[in-house]
Structures are given as structure tokens and as C-alpha cells.
C-alpha positions in Angstrom: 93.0 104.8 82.7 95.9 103.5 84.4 97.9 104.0 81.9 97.0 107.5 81.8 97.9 107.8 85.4 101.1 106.5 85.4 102.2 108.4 82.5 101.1 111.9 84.1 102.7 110.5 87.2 105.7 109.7 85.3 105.9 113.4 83.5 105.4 115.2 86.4 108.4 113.2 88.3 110.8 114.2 85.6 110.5 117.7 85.7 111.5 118.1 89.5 115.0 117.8 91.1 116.4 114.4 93.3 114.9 116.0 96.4 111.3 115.8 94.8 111.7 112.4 93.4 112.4 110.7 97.0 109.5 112.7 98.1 107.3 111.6 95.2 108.2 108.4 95.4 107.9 108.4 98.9 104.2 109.5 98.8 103.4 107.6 96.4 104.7 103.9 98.1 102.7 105.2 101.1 99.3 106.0 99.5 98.8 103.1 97.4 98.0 101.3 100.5 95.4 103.4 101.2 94.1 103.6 97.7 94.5 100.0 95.9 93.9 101.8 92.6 97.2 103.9 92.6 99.6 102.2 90.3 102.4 102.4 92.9 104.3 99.4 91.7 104.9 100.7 88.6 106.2 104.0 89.8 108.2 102.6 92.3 109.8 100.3 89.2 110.6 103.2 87.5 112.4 104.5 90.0 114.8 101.8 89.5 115.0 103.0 86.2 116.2 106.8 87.4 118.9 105.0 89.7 119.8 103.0 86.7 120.4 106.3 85.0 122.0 108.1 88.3 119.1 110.5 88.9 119.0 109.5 91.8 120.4 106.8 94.3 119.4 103.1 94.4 119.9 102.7 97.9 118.2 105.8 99.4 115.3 105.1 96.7 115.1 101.5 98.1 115.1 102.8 101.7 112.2 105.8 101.4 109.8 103.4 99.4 110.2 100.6 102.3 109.9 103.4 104.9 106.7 104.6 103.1 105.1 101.3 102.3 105.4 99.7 105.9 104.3 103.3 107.2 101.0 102.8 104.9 100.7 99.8 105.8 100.3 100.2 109.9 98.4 103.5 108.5 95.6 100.8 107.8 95.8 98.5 110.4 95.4 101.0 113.3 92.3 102.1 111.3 91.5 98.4 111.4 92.2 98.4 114.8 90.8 101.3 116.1 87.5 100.6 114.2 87.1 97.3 113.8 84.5 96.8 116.2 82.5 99.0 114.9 82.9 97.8 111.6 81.9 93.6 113.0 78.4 95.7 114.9 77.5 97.5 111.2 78.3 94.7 108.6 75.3 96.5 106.7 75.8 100.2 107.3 79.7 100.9 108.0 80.8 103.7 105.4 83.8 101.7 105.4 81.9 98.6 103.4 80.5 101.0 101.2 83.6 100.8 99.4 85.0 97.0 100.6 83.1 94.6 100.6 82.6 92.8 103.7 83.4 89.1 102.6 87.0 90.0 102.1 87.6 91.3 106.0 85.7 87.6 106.8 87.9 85.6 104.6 91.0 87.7 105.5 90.6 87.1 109.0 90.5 83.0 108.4 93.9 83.6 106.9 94.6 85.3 109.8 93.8 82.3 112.2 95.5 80.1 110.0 98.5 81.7 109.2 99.2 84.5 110.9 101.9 86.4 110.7 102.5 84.1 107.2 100.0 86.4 105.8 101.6 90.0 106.6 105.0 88.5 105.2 103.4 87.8 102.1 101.4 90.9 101.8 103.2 93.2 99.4 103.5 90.1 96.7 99.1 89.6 97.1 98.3 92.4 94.4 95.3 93.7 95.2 94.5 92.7 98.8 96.9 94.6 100.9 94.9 97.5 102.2 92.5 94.1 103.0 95.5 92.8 104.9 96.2 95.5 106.5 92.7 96.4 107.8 92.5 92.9 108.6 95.0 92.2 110.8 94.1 95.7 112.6 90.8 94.0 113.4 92.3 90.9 113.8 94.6 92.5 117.1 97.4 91.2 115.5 100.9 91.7 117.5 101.8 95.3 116.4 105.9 94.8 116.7 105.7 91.2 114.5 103.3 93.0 112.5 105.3 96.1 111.8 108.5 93.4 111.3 106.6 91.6 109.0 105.3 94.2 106.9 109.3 95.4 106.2 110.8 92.4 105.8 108.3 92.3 102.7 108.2 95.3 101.8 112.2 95.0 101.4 112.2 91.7 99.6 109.1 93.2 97.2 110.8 96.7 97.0 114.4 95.5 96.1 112.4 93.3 93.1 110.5 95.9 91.7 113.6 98.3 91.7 115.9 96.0 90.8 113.3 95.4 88.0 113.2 98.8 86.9 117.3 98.5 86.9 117.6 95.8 84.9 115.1 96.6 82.1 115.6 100.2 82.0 114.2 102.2 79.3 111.5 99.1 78.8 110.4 99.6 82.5 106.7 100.3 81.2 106.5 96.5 80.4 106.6 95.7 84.1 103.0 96.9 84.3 102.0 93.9 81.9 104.0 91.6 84.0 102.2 92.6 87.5 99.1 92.5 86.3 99.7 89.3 84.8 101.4 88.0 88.2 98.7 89.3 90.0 96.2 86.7 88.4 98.9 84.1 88.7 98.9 84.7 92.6 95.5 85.0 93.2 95.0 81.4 91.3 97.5 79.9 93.4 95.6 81.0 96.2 92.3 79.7 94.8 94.3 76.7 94.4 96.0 75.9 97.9 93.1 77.2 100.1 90.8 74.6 97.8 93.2 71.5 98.3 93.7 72.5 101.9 89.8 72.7 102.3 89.7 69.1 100.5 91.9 67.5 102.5 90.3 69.0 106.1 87.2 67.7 104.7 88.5 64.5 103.5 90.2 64.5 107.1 87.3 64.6 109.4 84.7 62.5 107.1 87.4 59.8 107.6 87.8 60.5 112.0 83.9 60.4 111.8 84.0 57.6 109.8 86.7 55.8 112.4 84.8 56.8 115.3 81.3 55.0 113.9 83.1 52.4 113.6 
């Protein structure tokens, strides 16, 4: 289905002049935020291939997909922020959790205590949780100038790799959909990973203060 998607996606881009590109590529970078499914990475790496090709220019290209991914990004958090509370009072009824379930807003704001800021930086390389992020640290009342600064120094480090992905490999830019999906479960194990051994060792850490103060 995806595939499917990014190949209509893909036809429909080549048919229309520079102009239209930007602006496809544009809406595009800014709605996958909204919409997890949208296969925005993919597109945006094969705009790296139509600058490769001078379609179109890298650097603009670069600049309208950071644009549009930090403006999806805030997009979500003020709807985090704006109705966050009432999303905490309905855990049960929300329409919002009708679609996301609540555990991931729970477990999203922990990272949010923990890290902070960290977590916003990091946010365009976590396939698959960003809009999560993003409502997140809405809820969360997360400083909205560090968060907007956050969000595009990621978006321009994740950007420039995707494009510069799409450069590189050129004609063989479809491949880069194998490799984000298979990134994406690499990430998501390191996560597993470092929250589990950072668990351990808080556990580990105040079985032996307990055990110090008994004593």
C-alpha cells in the first residue's frame, strides 16, 4: 500500500513544473506530521534525486521541506497544547485516543521529564513517534522557542540526510524506503534497550540506598 502511494505520489510530481514540486514537497514534509502513515521520507529523498538531476534546486528543496516539517511539527504541539487537558480529564472518551493510544502520550511525557528538550532534537530520526512527540510536548508545556529551535535543528540535520540520500543514490532512491524501515526498527530497539538498562540501574540504585540505610 505504501508502495502504491509513493509511486502515485511520485508520478504525479513528475508531471508538474519546479514551482509545483517545492509546493508538493512542501505539503507533503508538513502533513506527514499530522498523518504518520504518509510516506514523507521517502518523497522528500526523492527530491534529492530531482536536485541531483537539476529539476530543481538542492538548497531551496532543503530549505521548504525544513520550513514545512518544523511548521508540522508546532502544528501538533499547539493541538497538544491547546487540548491537552482535556485529553488527561477523557483518557477513555477523547476522539483524539480513538486513533492513539493513550500509553504512548504517558510514556512520551516520562521522556519528557527525563530529557527534555533531548527528545524534540531527536524527533525527526524516532520513525514513527513524532506526531507522539509533538502532541506530547504540547501537553507537556514545553518551552515553545527551544521547542520550535529544537524541532529545526533536527529537522535540518534529518532533512539534509535524506536529500543528500536521494543525491547520492539517484536513480536507486526507491531503496531508501527499505533502509528507513529497517532503521526504524533499529531505533526503536535501541530505545527498548537504553530505557531498560537505565530502568536496571535506577532500580539497582535505590534497592542498594535502601539497603545502606537498613543498615
Amino acid at each position: 500500500m505504501a508502495d502504491q502511494i509513493v509511486q502515485s505520489i511520485v508520478e504525479w510530481i513528475s508531471m508538474v513544473p519546479p514551482i509545483g514540486i517545492y509546493l508538493i514537497l512542501f505539503g507533503i514534509a508538513y502533513i506527514e506530521n499530522l498523518i504518520p502513515p504518509m510516506p514523507g521520507d521517502v518523497i522528500v529523498a526523492f527530491g534529492g534525486y530531482l536536485a541531483a538531476e537539476s529539476i530543481i534546486g538542492l538548497v531551496p528543496l532543503w530549505s521548504a521541506t525544513v520550513v514545512a516539517s518544523v511548521l508540522g511539527f508546532m502544528t501538533m504541539y499547539w493541538l497538544g497544547y491547546r487540548w491537552g487537558v482535556q485529553i488527561e480529564e477523557n483518557k477513555e472518551s477523547h476522539l483524539l485516543l480513538r486513533f492513539i493510544d493513550y500509553k504512548y502520550f504517558k510514556r512520551g511525557k516520562k521522556w519528557m521529564g527525563r530529557w527534555g528538550q533531548g527528545v524534540i532534537l531527536a524527533n525527526r530520526f524516532l520513525a514513527g513517534t513524532r506526531s507522539v512527540i509533538a502532541l506530547t510536548a504540547g501537553m507537556s508545556h514545553l518551552h515553545i522557542t527551544r521547542t520550535v529551535l529544537s524541532s529545526f535543528v533536527s529537522s535540518m540535520l534529518w532533512n539534509a540526510l535524506l536529500i543528500g540520500m536521494g543525491w547520492v543514490i539517484r536513480d536507486n532512491w526507491k531503496i531508501i524506503g527499505e533502509y528507513l524501515s529497517n532503521y526504524g526498527k533499529v531505533i526503536l530497539l535501541l530505545i527498548v534497550v537504553v530505557v531498560s538498562v537505565k530502568l536496571y540501574f535506577e532500580f539497582y540504585y535505590k534497592r542498594k540506598t535502601k539497603g545502606s540505610e537498613k543498615s
